[in-house]
N, CA and C atoms as an extended XYZ file, in Angstrom:
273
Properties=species:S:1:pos:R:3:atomname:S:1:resname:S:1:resid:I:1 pbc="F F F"
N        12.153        3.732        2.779 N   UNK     1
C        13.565        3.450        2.758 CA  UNK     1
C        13.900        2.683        4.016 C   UNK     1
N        14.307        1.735        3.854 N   UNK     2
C        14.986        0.961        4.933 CA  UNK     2
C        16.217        0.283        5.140 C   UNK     2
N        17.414        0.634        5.983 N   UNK     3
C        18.744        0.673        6.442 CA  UNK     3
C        18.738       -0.284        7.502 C   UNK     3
N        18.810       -2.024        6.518 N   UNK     4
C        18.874       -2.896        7.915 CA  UNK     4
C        20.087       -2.871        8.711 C   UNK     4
N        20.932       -2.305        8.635 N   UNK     5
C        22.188       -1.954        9.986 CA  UNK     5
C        21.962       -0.884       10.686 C   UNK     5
N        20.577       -0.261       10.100 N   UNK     6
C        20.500        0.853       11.470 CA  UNK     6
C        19.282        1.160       11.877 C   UNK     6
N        18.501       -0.168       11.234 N   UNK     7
C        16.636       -0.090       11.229 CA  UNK     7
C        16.212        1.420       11.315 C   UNK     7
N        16.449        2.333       10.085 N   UNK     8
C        16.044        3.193        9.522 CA  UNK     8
C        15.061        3.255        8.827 C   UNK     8
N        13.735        3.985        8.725 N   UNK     9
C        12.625        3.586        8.206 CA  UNK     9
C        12.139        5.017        7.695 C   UNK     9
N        12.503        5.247        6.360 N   UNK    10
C        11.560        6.873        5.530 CA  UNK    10
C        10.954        6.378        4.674 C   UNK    10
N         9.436        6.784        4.549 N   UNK    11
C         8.681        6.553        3.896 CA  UNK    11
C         8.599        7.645        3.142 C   UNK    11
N         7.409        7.170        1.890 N   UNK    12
C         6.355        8.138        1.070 CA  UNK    12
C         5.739        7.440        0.421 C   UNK    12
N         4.553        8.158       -0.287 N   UNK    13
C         3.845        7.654       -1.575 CA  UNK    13
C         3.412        8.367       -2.319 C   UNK    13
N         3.049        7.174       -3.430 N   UNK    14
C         2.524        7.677       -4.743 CA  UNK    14
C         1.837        8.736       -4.880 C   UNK    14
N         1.601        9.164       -5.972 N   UNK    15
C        -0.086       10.322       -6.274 CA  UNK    15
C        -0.557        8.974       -6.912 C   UNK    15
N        -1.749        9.657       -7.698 N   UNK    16
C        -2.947        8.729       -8.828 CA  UNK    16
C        -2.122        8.323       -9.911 C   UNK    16
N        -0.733        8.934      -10.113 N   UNK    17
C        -0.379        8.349      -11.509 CA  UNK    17
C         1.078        7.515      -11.063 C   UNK    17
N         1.413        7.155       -9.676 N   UNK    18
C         2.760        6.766       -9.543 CA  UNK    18
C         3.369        7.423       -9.437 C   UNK    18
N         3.677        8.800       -9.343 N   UNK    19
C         5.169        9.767       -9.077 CA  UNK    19
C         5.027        9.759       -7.567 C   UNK    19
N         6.521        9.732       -7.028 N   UNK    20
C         6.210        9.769       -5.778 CA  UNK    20
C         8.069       10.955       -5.601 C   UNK    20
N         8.260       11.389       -4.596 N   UNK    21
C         9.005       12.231       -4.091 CA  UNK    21
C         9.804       11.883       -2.642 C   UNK    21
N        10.831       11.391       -2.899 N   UNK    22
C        11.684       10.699       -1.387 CA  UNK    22
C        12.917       11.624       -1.066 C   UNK    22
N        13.449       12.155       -0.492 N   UNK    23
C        14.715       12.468       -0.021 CA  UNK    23
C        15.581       11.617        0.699 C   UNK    23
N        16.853       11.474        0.142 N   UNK    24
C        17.700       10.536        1.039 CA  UNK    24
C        18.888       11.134        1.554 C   UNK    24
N        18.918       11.243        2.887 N   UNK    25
C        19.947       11.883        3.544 CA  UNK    25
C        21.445       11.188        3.530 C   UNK    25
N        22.466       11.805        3.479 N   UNK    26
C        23.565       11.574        3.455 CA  UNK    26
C        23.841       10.302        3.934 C   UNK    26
N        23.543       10.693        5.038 N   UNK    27
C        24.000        9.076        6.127 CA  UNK    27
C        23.423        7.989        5.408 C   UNK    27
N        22.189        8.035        4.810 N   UNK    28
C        22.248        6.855        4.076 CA  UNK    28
C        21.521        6.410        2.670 C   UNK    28
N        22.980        7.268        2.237 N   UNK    29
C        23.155        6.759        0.427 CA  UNK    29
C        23.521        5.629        0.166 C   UNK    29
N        24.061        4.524        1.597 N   UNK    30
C        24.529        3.208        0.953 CA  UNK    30
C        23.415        2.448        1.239 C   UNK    30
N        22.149        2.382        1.728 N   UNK    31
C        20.793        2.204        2.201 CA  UNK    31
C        20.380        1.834        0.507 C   UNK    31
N        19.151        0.647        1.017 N   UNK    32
C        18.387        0.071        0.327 CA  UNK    32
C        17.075        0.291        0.391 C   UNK    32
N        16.287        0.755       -0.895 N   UNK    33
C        14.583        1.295       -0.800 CA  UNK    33
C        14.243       -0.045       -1.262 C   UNK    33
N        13.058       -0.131       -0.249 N   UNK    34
C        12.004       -1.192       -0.827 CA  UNK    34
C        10.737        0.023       -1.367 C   UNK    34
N         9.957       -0.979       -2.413 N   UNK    35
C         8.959       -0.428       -3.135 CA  UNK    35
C         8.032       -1.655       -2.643 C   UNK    35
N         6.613       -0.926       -2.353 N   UNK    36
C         6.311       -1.817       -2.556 CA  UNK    36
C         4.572       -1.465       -2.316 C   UNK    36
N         3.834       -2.418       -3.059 N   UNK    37
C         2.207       -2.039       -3.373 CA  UNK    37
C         1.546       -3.684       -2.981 C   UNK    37
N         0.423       -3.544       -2.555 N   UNK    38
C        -0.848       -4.465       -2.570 CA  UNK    38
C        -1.388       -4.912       -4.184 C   UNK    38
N        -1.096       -6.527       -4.615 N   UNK    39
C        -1.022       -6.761       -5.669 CA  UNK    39
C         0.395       -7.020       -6.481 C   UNK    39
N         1.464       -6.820       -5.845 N   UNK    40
C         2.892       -6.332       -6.799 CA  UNK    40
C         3.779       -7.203       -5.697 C   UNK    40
N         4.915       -7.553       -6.465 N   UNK    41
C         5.560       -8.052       -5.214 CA  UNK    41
C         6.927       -6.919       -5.360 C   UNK    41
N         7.322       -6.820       -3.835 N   UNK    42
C         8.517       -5.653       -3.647 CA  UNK    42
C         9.339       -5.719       -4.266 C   UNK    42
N         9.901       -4.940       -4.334 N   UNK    43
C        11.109       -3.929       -5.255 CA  UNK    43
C        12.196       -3.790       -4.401 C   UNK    43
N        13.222       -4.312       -4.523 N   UNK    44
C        14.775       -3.692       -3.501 CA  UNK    44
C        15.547       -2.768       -4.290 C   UNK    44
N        15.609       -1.973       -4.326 N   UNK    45
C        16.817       -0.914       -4.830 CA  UNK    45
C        17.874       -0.243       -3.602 C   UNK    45
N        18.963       -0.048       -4.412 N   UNK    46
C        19.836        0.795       -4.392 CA  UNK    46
C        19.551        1.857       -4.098 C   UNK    46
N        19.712        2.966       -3.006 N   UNK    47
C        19.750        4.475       -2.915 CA  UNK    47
C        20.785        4.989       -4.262 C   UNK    47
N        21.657        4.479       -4.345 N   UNK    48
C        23.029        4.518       -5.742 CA  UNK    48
C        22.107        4.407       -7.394 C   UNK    48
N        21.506        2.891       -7.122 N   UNK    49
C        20.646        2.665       -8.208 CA  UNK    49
C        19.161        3.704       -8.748 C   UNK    49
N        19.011        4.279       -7.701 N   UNK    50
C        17.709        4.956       -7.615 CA  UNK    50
C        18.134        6.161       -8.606 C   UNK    50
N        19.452        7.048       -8.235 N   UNK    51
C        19.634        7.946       -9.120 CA  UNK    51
C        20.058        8.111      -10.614 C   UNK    51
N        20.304        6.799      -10.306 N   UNK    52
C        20.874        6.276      -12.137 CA  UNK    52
C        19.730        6.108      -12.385 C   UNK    52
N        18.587        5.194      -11.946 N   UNK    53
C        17.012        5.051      -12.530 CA  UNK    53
C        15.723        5.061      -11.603 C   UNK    53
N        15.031        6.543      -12.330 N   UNK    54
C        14.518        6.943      -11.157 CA  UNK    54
C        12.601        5.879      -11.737 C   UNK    54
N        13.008        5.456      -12.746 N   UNK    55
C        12.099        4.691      -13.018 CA  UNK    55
C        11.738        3.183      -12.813 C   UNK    55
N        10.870        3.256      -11.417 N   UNK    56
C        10.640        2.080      -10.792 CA  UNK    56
C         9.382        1.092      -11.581 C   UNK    56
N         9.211       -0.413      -11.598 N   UNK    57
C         7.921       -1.204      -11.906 CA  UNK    57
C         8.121       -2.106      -11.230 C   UNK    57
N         7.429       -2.196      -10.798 N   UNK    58
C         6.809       -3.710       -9.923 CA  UNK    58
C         6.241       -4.807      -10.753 C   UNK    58
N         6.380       -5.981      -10.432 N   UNK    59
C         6.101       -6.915      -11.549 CA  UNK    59
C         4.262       -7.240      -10.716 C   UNK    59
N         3.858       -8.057      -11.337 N   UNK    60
C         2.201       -8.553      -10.805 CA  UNK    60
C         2.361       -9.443       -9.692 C   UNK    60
N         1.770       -9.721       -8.904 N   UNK    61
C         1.562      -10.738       -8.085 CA  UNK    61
C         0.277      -11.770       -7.267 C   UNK    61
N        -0.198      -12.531       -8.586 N   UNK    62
C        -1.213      -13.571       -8.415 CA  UNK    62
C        -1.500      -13.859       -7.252 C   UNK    62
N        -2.671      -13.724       -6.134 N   UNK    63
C        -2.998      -14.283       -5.182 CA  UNK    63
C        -3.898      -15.085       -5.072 C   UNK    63
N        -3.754      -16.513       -4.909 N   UNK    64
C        -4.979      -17.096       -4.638 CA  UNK    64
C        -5.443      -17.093       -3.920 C   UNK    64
N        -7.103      -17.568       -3.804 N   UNK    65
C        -7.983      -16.910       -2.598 CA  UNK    65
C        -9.071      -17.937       -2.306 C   UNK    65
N        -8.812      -18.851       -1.217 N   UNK    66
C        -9.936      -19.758       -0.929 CA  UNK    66
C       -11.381      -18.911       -1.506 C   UNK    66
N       -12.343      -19.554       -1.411 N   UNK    67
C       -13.630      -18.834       -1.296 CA  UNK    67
C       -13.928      -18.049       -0.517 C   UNK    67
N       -14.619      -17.460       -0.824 N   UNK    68
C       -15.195      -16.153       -0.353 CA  UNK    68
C       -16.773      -15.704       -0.315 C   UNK    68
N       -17.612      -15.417        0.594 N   UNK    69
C       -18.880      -15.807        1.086 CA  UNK    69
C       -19.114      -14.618        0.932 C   UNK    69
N       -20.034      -13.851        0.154 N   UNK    70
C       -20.624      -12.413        0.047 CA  UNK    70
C       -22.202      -13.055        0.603 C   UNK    70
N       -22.584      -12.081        1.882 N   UNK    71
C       -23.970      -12.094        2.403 CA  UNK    71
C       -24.690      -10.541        2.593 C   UNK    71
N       -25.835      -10.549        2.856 N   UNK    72
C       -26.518       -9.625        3.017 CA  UNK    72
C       -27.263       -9.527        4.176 C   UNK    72
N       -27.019       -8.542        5.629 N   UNK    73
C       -27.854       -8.713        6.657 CA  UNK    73
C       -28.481       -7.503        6.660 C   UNK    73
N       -30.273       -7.987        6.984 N   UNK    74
C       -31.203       -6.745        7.228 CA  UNK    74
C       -30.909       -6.504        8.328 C   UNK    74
N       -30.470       -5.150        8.688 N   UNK    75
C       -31.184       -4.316       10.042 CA  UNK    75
C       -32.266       -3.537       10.168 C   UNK    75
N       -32.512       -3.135       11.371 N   UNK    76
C       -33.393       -2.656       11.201 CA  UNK    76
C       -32.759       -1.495       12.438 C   UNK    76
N       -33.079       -0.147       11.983 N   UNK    77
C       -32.995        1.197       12.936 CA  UNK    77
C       -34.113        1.639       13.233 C   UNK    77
N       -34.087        2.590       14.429 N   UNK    78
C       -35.797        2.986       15.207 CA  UNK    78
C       -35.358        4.653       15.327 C   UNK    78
N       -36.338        5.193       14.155 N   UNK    79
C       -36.019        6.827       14.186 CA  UNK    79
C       -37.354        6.911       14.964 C   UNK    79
N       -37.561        8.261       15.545 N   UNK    80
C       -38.401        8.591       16.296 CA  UNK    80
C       -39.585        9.389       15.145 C   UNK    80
N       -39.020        9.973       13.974 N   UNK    81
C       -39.314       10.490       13.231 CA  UNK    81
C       -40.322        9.763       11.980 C   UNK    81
N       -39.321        8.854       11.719 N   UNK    82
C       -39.835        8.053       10.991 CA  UNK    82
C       -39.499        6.720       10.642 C   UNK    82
N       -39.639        5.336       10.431 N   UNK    83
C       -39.265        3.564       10.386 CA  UNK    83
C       -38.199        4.108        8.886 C   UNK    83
N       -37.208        3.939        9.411 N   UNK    84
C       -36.009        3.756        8.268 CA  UNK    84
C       -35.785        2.223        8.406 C   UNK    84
N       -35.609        1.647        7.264 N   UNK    85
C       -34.840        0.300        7.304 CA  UNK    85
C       -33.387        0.798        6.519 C   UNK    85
N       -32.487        0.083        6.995 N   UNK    86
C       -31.430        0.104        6.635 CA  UNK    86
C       -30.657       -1.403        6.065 C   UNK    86
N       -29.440       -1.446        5.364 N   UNK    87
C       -28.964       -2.832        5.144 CA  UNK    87
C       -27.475       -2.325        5.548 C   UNK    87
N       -27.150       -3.419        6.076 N   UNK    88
C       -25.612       -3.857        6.321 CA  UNK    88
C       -24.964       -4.975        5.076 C   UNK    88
N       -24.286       -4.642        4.492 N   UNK    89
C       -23.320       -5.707        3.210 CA  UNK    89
C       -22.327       -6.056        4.005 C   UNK    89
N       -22.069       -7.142        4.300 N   UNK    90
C       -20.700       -7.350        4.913 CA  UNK    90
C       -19.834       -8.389        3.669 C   UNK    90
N       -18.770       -8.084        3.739 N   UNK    91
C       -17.727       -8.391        2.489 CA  UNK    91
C       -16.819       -9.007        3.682 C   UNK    91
């Protein structure tokens, strides 16, 4: 929840299926919730609007993505025990 005349900032989040649980204090029921997810573009609501519909969706949001270089580096670790090789994936 965020109250740009009084840079007020209450959060929460989701579970696994989207329900999420916010309280909004008195002082600010005239306050505006952003929604908002990785992939989706934000949501502005109403604290007013929220109780008339507590059912939020986010629409999709296409990102394009220059290329992207997937490599593979060998390391190598020194057990005293025994020669483990290991790999590093870097993404």
């Amino acid at each position: 929840m965020f109250n740009r005349d009084q840079n007020t900032k209450i959060g929460t989040i989701t579970n696994e299926k989207g329900s999420y649980k916010i309280s909004v204090p008195d002082s600010l029921k005239n306050s505006e919730i952003v929604f908002s997810s990785v992939g989706y573009f934000d949501k502005v609501v109403s604290a007013k609007e929220l109780l008339a519909n507590r059912h939020i969706v986010l629409d999709y949001k296409a990102t394009i993505l220059d290329a992207v270089v997937v490599s593979a580096k060998k390391m190598k670790e020194k057990d005293d025990r025994a020669k483990i090789t290991s790999f590093s994936y870097l993404f």
